[in-house]
N, C-alpha and C positions, 0 to 999 in steps of 0.2 A: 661682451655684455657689461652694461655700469649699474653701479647699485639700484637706481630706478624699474630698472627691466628684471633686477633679479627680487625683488618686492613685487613686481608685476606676475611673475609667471609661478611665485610659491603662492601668492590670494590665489591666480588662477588653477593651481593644482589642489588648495586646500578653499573652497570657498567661504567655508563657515566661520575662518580666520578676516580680521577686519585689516585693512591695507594700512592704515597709520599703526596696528599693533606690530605688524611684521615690521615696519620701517624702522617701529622703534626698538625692534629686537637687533636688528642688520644692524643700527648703529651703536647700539650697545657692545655687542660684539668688538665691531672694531674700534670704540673707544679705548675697550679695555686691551686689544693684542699691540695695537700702537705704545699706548705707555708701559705697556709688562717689555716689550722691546727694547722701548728704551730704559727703561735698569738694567736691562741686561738678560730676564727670563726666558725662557725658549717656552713659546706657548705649542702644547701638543693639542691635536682634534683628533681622536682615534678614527682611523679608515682617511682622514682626508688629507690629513700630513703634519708638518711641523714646523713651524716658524720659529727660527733664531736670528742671533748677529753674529757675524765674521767679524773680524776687525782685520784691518791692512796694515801692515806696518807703514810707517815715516820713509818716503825711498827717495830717491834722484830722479825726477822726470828732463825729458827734454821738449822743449818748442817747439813744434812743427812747425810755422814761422821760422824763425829766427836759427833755430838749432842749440840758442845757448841753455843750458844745463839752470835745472830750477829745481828747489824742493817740493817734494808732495806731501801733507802732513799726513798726518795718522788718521784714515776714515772706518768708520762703522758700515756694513753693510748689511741688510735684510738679504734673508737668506730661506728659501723656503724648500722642502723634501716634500715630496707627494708622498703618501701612508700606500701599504699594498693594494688597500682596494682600489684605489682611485688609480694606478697605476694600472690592475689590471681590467679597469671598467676603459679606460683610454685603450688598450690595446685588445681588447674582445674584439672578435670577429665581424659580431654584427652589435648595431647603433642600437637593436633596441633597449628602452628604461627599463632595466631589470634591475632586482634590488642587490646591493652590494655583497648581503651576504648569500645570495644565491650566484655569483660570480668567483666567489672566493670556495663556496664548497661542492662546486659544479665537479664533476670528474671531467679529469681532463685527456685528451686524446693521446693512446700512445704512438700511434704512427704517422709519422710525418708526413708520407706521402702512399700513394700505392694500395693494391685492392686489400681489403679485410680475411683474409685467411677464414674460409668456410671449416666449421667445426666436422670431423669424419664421425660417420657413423658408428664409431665402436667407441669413440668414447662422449660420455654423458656430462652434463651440468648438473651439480653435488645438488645445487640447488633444487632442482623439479625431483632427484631422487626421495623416495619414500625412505623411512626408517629401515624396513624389511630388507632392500635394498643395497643400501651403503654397511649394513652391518656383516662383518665378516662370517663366513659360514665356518660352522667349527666340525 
């Protein structure tokens, strides 16, 4: 997806929003995470991740070519973590758009594989118990 399509498909999901206001928010954004980068800040987006720089050190490369032995200087590198939600909105089971934080506080399945253990008839859910019930008889 390029910035255009991703302007394209937020008017289309928010229509009341006007397509040059969104455009000029997309690039707002990333005016501002490019230069905070380059000073050096690590821009966070809570849920979606966090962008920093690495830096490489000064090392020895070699030529593919030639073989002979060359310097590589010191380079900066962008460096991005994906945030928990996004991580687990990628690896949910199913595609559909659900919102982030119903992903995050979904319960999650304890058994991996294999049938569901049917509850026996002698013992109960606390929960559908009445008060008269769960309270101990003296």
């Amino acid at each position: 997806m390029v910035k255009s399509e991703l302007v394209q498909r937020i008017v289309g999901q928010r229509p009341h929003l006007y397509q040059r206001d969104v455009a000029r928010v997309v690039d707002a954004m990333l005016e501002e995470i490019v230069p905070a980068l380059a000073r050096g800040d690590r821009v966070e987006l809570r849920g979606f991740g966090i962008f920093s720089v690495k830096v490489r050190q000064a090392r020895t490369g070699r030529n593919p070519r030639t073989g002979a032995m060359m310097p590589v200087g010191q380079k900066a590198i962008p460096f991005f973590k994906s945030g928990e939600v996004t991580r687990k909105r990628l690896n949910a089971p199913s595609t559909s758009a659900e919102s982030p934080r119903a992903l995050v506080e979904r319960p999650q399945p304890f058994l991996a594989a294999g049938a569901v253990p049917k509850p026996s008839s002698t013992t109960s859910d606390p929960v559908t118990l009445s008060e008269s019930e769960t309270a101990p008889s003296s």
